[in-house]
N, C-alpha and C positions, 0 to 999 in steps of 0.2 A: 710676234703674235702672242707668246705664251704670255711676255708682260702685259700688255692690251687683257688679257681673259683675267689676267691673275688681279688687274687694274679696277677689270669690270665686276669681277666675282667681290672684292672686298668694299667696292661701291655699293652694290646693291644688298649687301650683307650689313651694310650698315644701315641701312636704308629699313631692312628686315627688321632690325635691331632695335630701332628708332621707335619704328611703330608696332612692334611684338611687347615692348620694355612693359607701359603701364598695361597692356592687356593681359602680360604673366601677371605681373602686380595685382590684378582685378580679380583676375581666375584664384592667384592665392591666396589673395583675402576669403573666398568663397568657402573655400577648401580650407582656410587655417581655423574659419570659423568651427566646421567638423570637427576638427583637432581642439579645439578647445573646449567644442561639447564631449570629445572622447575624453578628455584631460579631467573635466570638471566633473561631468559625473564619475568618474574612473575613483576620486578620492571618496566619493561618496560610496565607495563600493563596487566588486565585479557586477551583479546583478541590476543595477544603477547602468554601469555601463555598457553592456548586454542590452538596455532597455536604447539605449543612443543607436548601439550597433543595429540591432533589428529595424527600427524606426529608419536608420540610411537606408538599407536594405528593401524597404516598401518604397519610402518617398521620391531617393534621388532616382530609381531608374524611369517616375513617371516624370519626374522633373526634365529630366536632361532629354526625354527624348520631345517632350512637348517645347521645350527651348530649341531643340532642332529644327521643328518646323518654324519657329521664327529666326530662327538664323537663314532662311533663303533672305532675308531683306540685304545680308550684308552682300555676297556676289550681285545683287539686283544692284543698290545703291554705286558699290564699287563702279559698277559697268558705266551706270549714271553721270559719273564722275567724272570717270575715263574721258566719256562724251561731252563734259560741259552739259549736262541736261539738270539744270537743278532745278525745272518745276517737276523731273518726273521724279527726283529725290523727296521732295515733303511728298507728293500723292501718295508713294507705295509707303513711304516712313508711316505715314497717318494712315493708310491704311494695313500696316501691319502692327499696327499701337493696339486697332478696332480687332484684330483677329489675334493679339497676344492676352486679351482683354477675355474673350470669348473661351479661348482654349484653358484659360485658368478657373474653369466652369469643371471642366473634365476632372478634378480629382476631388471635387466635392460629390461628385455623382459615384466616384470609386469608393468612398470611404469605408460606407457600410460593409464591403467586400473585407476591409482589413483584417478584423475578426478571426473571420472564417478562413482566410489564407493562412493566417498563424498557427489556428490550429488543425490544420490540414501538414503543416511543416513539423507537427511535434513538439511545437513551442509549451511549455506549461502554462495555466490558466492566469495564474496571478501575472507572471513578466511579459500573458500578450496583452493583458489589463491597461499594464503601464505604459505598452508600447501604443496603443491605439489613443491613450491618452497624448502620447507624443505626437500623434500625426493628427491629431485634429487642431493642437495647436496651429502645427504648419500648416495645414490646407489651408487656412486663412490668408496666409500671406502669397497664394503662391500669385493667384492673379496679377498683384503688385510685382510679383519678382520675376512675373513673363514681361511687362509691362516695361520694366525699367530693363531688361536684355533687348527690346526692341530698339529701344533710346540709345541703348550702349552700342549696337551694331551699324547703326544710323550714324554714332558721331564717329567707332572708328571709323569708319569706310570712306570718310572725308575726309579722314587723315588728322583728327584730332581726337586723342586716344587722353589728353591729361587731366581729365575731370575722374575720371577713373581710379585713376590713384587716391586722390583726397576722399571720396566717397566709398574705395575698396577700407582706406584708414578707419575713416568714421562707422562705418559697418561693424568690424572688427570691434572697436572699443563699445559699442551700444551692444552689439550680443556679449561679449563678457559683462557688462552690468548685468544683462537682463539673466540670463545664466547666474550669476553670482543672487540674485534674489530669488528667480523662481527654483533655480536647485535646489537650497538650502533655507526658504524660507525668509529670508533680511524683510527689514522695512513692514511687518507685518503681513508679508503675504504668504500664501500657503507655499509649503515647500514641496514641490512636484516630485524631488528627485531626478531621475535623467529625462522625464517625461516634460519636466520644464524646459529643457533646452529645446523642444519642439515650438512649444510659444513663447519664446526668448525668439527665435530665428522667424517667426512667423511675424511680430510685432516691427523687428527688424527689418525688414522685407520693405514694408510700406513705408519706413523712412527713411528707404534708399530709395523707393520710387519718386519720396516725394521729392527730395533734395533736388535728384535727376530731371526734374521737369522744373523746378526753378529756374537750374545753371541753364539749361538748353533755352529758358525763355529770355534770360537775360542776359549771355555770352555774346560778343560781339564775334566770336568764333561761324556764329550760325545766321550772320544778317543775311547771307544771298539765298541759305536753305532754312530759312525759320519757319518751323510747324504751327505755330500758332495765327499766325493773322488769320485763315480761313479754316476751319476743321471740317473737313469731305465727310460726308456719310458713309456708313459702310457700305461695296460694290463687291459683287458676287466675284464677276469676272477679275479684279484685282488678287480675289482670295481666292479665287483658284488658278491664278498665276501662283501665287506665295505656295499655295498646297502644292501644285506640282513639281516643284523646285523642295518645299519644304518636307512634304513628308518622307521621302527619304533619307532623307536627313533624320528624320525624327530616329526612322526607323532604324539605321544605323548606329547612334546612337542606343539605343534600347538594346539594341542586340550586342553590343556590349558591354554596356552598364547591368545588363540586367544579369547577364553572363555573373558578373563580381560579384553582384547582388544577392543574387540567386543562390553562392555557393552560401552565404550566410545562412539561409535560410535550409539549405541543404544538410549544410552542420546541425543545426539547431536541436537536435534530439541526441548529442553528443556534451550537451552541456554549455555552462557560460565561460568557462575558460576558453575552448576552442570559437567560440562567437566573437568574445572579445578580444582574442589575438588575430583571429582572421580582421576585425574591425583595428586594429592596429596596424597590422602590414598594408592593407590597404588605402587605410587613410594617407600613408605619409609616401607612400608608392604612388596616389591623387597628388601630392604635395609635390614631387621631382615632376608629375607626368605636365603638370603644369606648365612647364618649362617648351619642350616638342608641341604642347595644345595652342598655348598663346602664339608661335613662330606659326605656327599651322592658320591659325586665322588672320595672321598678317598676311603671309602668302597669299592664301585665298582674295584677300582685299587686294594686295600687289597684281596678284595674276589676275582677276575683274579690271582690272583701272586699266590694264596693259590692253585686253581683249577689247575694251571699252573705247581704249584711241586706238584701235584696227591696228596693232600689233602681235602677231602670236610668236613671230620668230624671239622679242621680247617677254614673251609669258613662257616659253617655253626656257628660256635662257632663266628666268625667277626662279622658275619651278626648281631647276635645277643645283641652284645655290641654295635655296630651302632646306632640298635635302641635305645637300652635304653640313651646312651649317648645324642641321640638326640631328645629322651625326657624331659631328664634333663636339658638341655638347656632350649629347648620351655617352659616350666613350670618356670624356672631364667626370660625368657621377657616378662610374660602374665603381673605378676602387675606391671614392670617399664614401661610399653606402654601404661597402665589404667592410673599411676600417672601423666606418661608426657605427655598427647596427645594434651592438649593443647599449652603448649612448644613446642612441635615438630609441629604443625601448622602453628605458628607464623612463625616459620623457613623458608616458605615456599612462604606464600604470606604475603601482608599487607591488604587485603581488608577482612573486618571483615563477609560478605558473605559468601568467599570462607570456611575462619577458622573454621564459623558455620558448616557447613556441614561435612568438611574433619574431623573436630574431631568428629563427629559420628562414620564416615564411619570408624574411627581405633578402635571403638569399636567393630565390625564389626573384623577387623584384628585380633583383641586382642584374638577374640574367636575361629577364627582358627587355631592360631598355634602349638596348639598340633597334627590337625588332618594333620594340612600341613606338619609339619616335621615327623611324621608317614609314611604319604603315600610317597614323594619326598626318603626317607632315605630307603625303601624297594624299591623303583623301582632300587635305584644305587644298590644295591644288588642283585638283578636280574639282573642287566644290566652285574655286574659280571659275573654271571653264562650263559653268554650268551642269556636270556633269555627277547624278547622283544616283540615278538607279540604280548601275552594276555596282559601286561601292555598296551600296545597301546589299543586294544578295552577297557580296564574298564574305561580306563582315557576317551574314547570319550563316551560312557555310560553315568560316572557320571558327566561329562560337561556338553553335548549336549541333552542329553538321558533324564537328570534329573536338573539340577542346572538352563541350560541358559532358558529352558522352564518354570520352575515354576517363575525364577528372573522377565522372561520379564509379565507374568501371574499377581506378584504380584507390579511389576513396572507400567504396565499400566493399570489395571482394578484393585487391591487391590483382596480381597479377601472378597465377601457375606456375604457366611457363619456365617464372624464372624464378619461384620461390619465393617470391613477395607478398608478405600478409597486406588484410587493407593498411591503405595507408592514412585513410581519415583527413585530417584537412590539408595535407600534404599532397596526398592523392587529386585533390579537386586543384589544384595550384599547380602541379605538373602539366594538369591538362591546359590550363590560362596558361601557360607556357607556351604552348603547343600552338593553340588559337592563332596566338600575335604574329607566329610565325609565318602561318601560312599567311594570313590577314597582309601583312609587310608583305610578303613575294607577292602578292597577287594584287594589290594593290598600286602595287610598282611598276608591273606589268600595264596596267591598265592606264596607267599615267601615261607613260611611255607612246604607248599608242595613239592616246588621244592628241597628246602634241606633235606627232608627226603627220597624227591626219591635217590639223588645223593649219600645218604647213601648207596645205594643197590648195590650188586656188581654187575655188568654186568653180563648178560644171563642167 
């Protein structure tokens, strides 16, 4: 018996593996792109790169969570799959194209707000200048970049994940040009400073969409589900199938991203060294999390497909090699992240300031990633099983509820008790500590349950 599990466990861990590979790939490109807007503007300057850090700090928490709600298509699709239903594959694909189209409406109506946020957070006049010049670039592209995550969720879910790669590549090398000209000014254009990597990524965007709707149109990958021979109007009831699935997910999401987000902007009246080291531990602490995020959305597809051919004794058995798989992971990068942090520093900025601090803060990293790839790798499992609401509350719980309260508690007044001054950006990191933890137990819990209900036969 134990051979047979130990058989099955490294089959379907391969299987995970398989279709997780270009999705890490995809997400890292996204995420290497930030790293190379930290890196680029970073030589131009800390205050340059402060300008990149605050600009993540506004954009990606509105990005990722309005990408949440288009991620309900991929457990929709998955299920789809499962079933052999591939006319109900293009209807919701096409019509969650019409509603990633729509929600990329939402941060140009936020803009105006930018401003005022910043200097509500203590930011000085001139670096929120440049920062809101950073996000108007991006809001342009973001329509394009909900657009083309709808296409990406569509083609994994049918188990073809390798277009993603080639176009995470080509992404990657278009934002370093476009960065190398509008940072510094090349080729006769104005030199934005860090505020150009905002429309460097914004331009970018739409020629990842575009590429993404050529290959989908002319892959023979996609003859049985090909979206374009008829294009459906938009249908209410479609989009709020997708909202009900999606916005929890949004919301989840946001709670937190905004959580990382937020401390940035919490810092912010502490100066651009602490902005731009908090924007250092983070970005490349985004760079490992990729790793548990990608497996996480395999799963999710794996566990849809499973539920999808009226299997859960099967989905429950994924779920459970998910985890372990990405534990073993997290556990392979606690002591290469301990050995390298000051390596990986370096990489980032030159000013020996910043280095000091950001190699704390990945000690800091170092120590959640078992509890991050825990909790992250059950939520896609439940996202499987359709299941998003209670993820959404524990995730704002052990954020809001518990982590950003104690962080900012021990960021600005330290702790009595025990004789601890504030601890400043330390202090808000101890609490995102904190967070993942509970976040991981209670999310785990909640897994657990659901696959033992889904064991039960109906009525």
């Amino acid at each position: 018996m134990t051979t047979t599990r130990t058989s099955r466990f490294l089959g379907e861990s391969r299987r995970l593996l398989v279709l997780a590979g270009p999705i890490v790939l995809s997400q890292l490109g996204f995420v290497l792109m930030g790293l190379l807007d930290t890196v680029m503007a970073g030589r131009a300057g800390a205050v340059e790169q402060a300008v990149v850090g605050l600009g993540v700090a506004v954009w990606v928490p509105v990005f990722i969570s309005l990408m949440g709600v288009v991620q309900a298509l991929s457990p929709i699709v998955a299920h789809h799959f499962g079933a052999g239903d591939h006319a109900a594959i293009v209807h919701d694909t096409q019509q969650a194209v019409w509603l990633a189209a729509l929600l990329g409406l939402v941060p140009v109506a936020l803009l105006p707000l930018a401003d005022d946020l910043l200097q509500l957070s203590g930011v000085e006049a001139e670096l929120a200048g440049k920062t809101v010049l950073f996000l108007q670039g991006i809001v342009l592209g973001l329509p394009a970049a909900l657009m083309f995550r709808a296409l990406s969720f569509y083609s994994a879910s049918i188990n073809h994940t390798r277009p993603l790669i080639g176009l995470a590549v080509i992404g990657l090398l278009a934002n370093a040009l476009l960065n190398w000209l509008l940072i510094y000014g090349h080729w006769g254009l104005p030199a934005l400073g860090g505020a150009g990597c905002g429309w460097a990524s914004g331009i970018g965007m739409w020629l990842s969409l575009l590429l993404m709707g050529l290959y989908t149109a002319r892959s023979h990958h996609y003859e049985k589900v090909l979206l374009y021979r008829g294009w459906s109007r938009p249908e209410w009831a479609t989009f709020k199938r997708l909202l009900r699935l999606g916005l929890p997910i949004g919301a989840a999401h946001l709670a937190e991203v905004s959580a990382f987000a937020g401390v940035a902007l919490m810092i912010g009246s502490l100066g651009a060294v602490p902005i731009a080291a908090h924007q250092v531990g983070l970005n490349f602490a985004s760079v490992v999390f990729m790793l548990p995020m990608g497996l996480s959305t395999a799963l999710s597809i794996r566990v849809g497909q499973s539920l999808g051919a009226q299997d859960p004794r099967g989905a429950r058995f994924i779920s459970a090699c998910g985890l372990v798989l990405g534990l073993l992971i997290a556990l392979a990068l606690v002591p290469l992240l301990l050995a390298l942090r000051s390596e990986i520093v370096g990489l980032y900025s030159p000013d020996a300031s910043v280095q000091a601090v950001a190699a704390t803060l990945l000690l800091f990293a170092a120590a959640w990633q078992l509890a991050d790839a825990t909790q992250v790798i059950a939520i896609g499992a439940l996202r499987g099983y359709k299941v998003t609401m209670l993820p959404m509350w524990l995730m704002i719980v052990a954020f809001w509820a518990i982590g950003i309260p104690l962080g900012a508690w021990l960021g600005h007044r330290g702790w009595a008790a025990m004789e601890l001054a504030p601890l400043g950006v330390y202090g808000f990191w101890i609490g995102l500590v904190t967070a993942l933890f509970a976040a991981a137990v209670s999310q785990l819990w909640l897994l657990h349950k659901v696959a033992r209900e889904r064991l039960q036969p109906a009525g």
